[in-house]
C-alpha positions in Angstrom: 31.3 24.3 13.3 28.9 22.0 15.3 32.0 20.0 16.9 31.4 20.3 20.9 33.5 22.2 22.5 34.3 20.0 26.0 36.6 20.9 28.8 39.5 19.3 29.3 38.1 17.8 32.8 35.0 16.1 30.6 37.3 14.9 28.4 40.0 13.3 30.5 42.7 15.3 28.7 46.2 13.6 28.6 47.4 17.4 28.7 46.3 20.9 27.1 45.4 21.2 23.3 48.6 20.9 22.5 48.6 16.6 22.6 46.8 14.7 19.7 44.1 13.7 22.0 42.3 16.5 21.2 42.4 15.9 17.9 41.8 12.5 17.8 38.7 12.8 19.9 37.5 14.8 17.8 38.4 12.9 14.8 36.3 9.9 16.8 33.1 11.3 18.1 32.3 14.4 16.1 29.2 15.7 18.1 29.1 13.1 20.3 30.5 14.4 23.6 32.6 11.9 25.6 33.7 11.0 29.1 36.2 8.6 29.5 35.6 6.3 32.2 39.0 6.1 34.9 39.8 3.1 35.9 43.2 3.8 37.7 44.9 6.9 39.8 47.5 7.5 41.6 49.3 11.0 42.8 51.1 11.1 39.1 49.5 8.7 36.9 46.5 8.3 35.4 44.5 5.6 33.4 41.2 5.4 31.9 39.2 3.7 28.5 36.9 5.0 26.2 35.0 3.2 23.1 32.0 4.3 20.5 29.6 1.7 19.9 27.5 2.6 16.4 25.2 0.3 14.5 22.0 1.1 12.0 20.5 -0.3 9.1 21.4 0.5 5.6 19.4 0.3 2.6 20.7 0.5 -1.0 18.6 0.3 -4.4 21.3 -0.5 -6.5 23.9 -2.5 -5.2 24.9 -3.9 -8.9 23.9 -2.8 -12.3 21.6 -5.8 -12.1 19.4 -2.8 -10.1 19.3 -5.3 -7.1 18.6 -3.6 -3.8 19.5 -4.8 -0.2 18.7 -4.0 3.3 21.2 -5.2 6.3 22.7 -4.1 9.3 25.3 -1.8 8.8 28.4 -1.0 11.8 29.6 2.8 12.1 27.6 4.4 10.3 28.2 7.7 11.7 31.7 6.6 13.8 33.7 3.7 13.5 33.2 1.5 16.7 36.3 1.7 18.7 37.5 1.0 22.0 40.7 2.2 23.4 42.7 3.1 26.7 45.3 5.9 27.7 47.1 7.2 30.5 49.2 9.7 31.4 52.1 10.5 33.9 53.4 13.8 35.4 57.0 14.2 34.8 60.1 16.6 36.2 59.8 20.1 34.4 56.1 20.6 33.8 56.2 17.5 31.4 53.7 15.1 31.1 54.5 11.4 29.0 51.4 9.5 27.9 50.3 6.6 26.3 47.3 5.5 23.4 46.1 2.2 22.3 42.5 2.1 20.1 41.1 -1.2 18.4 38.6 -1.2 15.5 36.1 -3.2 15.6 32.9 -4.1 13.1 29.9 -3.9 16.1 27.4 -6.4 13.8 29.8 -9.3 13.6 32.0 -8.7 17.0 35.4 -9.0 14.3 38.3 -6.6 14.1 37.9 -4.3 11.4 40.3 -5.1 8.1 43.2 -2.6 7.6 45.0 -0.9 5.2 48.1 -2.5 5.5 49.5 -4.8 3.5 49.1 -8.4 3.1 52.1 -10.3 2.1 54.5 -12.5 3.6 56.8 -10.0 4.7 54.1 -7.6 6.5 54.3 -7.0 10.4 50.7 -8.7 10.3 49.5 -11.0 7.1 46.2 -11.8 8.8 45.2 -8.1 8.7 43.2 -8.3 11.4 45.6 -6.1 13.7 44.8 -5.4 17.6 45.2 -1.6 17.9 45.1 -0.7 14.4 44.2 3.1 14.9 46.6 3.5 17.7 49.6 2.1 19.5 52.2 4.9 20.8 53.9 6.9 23.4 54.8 10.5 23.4 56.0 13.1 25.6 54.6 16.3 25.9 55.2 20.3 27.6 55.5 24.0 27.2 57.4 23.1 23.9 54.5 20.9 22.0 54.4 17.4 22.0 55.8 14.1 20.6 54.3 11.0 19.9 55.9 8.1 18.5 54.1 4.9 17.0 51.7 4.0 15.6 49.3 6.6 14.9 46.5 9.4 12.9 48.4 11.3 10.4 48.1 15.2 10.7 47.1 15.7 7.4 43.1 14.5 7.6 42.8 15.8 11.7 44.2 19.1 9.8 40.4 19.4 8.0 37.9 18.0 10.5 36.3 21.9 10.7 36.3 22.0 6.8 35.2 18.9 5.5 31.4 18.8 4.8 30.4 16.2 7.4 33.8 16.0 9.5 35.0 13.1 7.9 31.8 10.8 9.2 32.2 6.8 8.2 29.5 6.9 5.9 28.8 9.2 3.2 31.2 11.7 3.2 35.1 12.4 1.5 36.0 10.0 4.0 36.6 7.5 1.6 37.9 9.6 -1.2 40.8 10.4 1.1 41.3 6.3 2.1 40.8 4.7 -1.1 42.8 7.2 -3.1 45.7 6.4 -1.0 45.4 2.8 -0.3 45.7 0.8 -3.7 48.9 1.6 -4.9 50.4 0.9 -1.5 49.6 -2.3 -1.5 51.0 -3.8 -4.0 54.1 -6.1 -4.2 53.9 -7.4 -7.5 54.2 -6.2 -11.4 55.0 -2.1 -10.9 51.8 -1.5 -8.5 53.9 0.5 -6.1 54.2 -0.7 -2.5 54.3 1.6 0.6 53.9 -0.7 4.2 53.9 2.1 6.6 50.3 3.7 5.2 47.7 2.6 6.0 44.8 4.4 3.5 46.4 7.8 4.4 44.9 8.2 7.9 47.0 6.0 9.9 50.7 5.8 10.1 53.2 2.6 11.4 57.2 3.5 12.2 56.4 7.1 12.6 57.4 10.1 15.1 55.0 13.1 15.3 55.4 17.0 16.5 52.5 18.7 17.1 51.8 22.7 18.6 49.1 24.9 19.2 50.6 28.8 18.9 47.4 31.6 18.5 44.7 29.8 17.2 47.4 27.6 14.5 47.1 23.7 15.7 50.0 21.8 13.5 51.7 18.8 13.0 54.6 17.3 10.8 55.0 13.5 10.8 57.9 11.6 9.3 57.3 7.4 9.2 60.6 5.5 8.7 61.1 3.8 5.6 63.3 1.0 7.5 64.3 -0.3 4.1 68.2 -1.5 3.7 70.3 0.7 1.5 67.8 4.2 1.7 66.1 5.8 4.1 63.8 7.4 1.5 62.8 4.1 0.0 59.1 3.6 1.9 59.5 6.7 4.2 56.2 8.9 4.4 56.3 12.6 5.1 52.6 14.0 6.0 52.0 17.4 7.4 49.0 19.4 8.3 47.7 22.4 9.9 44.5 24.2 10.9 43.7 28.2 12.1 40.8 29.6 13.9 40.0 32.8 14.4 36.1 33.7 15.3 33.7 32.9 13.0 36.5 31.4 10.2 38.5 28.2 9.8 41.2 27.2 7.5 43.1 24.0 6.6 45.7 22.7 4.5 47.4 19.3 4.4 50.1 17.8 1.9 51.4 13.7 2.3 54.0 12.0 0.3 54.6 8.4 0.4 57.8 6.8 -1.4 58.1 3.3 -3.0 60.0 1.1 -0.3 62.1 -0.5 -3.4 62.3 2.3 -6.1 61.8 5.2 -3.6 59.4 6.8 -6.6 56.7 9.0 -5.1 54.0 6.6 -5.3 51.2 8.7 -3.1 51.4 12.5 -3.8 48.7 14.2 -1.4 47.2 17.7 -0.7 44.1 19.5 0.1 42.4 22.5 1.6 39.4 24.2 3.3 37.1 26.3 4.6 34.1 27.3 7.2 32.5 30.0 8.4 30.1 30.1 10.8 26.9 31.9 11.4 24.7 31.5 14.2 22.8 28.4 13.7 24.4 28.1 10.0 28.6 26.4 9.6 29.3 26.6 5.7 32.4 24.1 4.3 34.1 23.5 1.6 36.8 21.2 1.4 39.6 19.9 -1.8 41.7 17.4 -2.4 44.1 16.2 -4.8 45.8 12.7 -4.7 48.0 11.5 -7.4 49.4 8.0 -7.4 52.1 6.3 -9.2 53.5 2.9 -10.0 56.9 2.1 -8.2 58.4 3.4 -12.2 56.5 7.0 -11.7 53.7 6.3 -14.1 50.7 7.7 -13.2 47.8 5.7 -12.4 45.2 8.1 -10.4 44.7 11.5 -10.4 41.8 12.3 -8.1 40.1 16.1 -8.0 37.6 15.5 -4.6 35.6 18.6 -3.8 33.0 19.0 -0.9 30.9 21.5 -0.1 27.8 21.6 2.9 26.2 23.3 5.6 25.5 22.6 8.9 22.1 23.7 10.3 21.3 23.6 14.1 17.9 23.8 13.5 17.2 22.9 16.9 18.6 22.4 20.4 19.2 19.0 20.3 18.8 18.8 16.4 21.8 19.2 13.3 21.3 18.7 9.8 23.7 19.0 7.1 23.5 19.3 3.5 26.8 18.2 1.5 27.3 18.1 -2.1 30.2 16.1 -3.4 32.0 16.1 -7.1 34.9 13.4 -7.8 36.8 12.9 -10.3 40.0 11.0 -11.6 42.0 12.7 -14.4 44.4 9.9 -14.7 44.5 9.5 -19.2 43.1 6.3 -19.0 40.7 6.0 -16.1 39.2 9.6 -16.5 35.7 9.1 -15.1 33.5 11.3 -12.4 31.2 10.6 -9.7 28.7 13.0 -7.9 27.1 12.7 -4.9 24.2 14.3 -2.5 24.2 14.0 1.1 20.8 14.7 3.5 21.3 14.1 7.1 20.1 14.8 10.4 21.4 14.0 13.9 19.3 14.0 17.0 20.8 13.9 20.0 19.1 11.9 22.3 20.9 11.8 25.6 24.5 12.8 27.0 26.7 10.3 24.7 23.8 9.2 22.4 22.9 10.1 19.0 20.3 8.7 16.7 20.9 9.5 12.7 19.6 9.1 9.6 21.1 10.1 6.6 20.4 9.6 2.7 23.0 9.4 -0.1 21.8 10.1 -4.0 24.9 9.0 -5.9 25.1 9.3 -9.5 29.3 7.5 -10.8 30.0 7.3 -14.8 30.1 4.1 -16.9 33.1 2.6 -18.0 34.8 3.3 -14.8 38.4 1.2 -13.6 38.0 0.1 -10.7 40.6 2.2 -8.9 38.4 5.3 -10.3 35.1 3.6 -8.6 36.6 3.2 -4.8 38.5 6.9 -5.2 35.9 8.8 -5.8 33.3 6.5 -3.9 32.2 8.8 -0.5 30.6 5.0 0.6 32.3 1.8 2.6 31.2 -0.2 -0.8 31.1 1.6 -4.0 27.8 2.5 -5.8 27.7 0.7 -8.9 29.1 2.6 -11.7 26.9 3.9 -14.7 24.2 3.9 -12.3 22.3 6.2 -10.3 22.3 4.4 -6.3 20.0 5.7 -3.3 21.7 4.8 0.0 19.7 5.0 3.6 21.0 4.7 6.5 19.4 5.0 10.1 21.3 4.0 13.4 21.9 4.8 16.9 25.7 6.1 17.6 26.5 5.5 22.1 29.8 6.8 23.2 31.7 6.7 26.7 
């Protein structure tokens, strides 16, 4: 895979590999390498911040079936802009306790990014626009793994970041298959949509305690989020576990989430996928599955998404990677059966320690007839192509990390 490998004295490490910091970085910056700047140390503690700034333009042909086109400025295109502080302390016993906060932020309008999370009166936040929506937690980590608890990344999608096509990338990749197929029936708090409040679109988790390990090449993690409801614990608990192995050349994931009605405790988000890369010489090849099932808060099914990925990574030169990803989605739901396919062309050049300039092209082609739920799940876009239509997407930017 064309993920940087960084030492941990680049990176600012909380710890060794076997913290989520890893992880997340990774999850983050993708080929960006970054050094976090620190901005406080003292014999056991340390503190530093880190952010990714991204903005490009984006040009789209189609943006309704009208066949209007539009060109504007368009925020992480590659990575979402963040910016976010840790810290870490040495402890008794080789232990080490650390700390994570990251905001979201849109870079072309200076707002916080919206969330996931719901948006009625009984929410922690009804405005949506939450402070450290990515990250807010604490954990404790050793010889023995680590522990975070908080609010935090799930282990299911860090599980495939060497397996997806284009590493999850904010623009055109599965990205959005895997948020939108978890977020609508979560959100919900009337009829029988289905309501879960500690997802937010399968990637970030509120009430939740983490393990995590690295043993021989197998990096894991099993997360349980409290469902806090009076009555049952199952009612609105999540459960989300995920794992990755390399060994040379190969990489495997696999990843399963299950998310339960906070008032009916029915399984209302039913999640797993799996993958594959192999690497040779200048060449990665991915492939990467997914299958998401959601249900009203009565068990009815109302989503049944197949998501398959496949690409290649070409380092065609020292400071150049293109990729080539091909993706086929598709809800099997009875009565919102529809299928949309999509080709990625990208190349990344990178211009500087920290500094990337893309451009990448999407050629989407999404059926007729499609619910609306169908459009956004199998959507690998921010703003879903219009459906029955064939939709070219540009998008050129500049990607700055630190």
């Amino acid at each position: 895979m064309n993920v940087k490998k960084v030492s941990q004295a680049k990176l600012g490490m909380v710890s060794p590999v076997k913290t989520l910091a890893a992880a997340i970085l990774l999850a983050t910056t993708a080929n960006t390498v970054s050094a976090d700047i620190l901005i406080g140390e003292t014999d056991s503690t340390k503190l530093s911040m880190y952010g990714i700034l991204d903005i490009g333009a984006l040009y789209q042909d189609n943006v309704s079936t009208n066949g209007s086109e539009k060109l504007g400025i368009e925020t992480s295109g590659l990575r979402q802009t963040v910016i976010g502080f840790k810290g870490s302390r040495g402890l008794d016993n080789d232990m080490e306790a650390f700390f994570n906060l990251e905001a979201h932020f849109d870079l072309d309008t200076g707002m916080f990014h919206g969330t996931g999370d719901t948006t009625t009166a009984d929410a922690d936040d009804g405005s949506g626009d939450i402070l450290f929506r990515r990250q807010a937690n604490l954990g404790l980590t050793g010889d023995w793994g680590t522990v975070i608890a908080g609010r935090q990344y799930g282990p299911a999608l860090l599980a495939h970041l060497a397996t997806e096509p284009r590493i999850f990338k904010e623009q055109f990749s599965n990205l959005y298959a895997w948020a939108y197929s978890q977020y609508f029936s979560t959100i919900n708090n009337t009829g029988s949509g289905g309501r879960n409040a500690n997802n937010d679109v399968g990637i970030f988790f509120k009430n939740a305690i983490q393990y995590r390990n690295n043993i021989n090449g197998l990096d894991f993690g099993v997360l349980y989020s409290f469902g806090g409801q009076e009555g049952s614990q199952k009612d609105g608990d999540v459960i989300a576990i995920g794992a990755s192995y390399t060994t040379g050349p190969l990489a495997l994931s696999g990843s399963y989430q299950n998310m339960h009605d906070q008032q009916t405790g029915e399984d209302v988000v039913t999640s797993w996928a799996t993958g594959a890369a192999y690497n040779l010489g200048d060449l990665t090849f991915k492939i990467n599955y997914m299958n998401t099932e959601n249900n009203d808060q009565n068990g009815n099914e109302i989503l049944d998404l197949d998501a398959l990925g496949m690409g290649v990574d070409w380092k065609w030169a020292a400071k150049h990677t293109a990729t080539v990803a091909y993706y086929i989605n598709e809800d099997n739901a009875p009565t919102t059966s529809a299928e949309t396919k999509s080709l990625v062309l990208s190349n990344e050049y990178t211009m500087g320690d920290s500094t990337i300039l893309y451009a990448q092209m999407a050629y989407v082609d999404s059926d007729a007839g499609m619910s609306t739920i169908s459009q956004y799940a199998t959507s690998i876009v921010a703003a879903p192509a219009p459906v029955g239509e064939k939709t070219t997407l540009v998008n050129i930017g500049v990607n700055f990390a630190f």
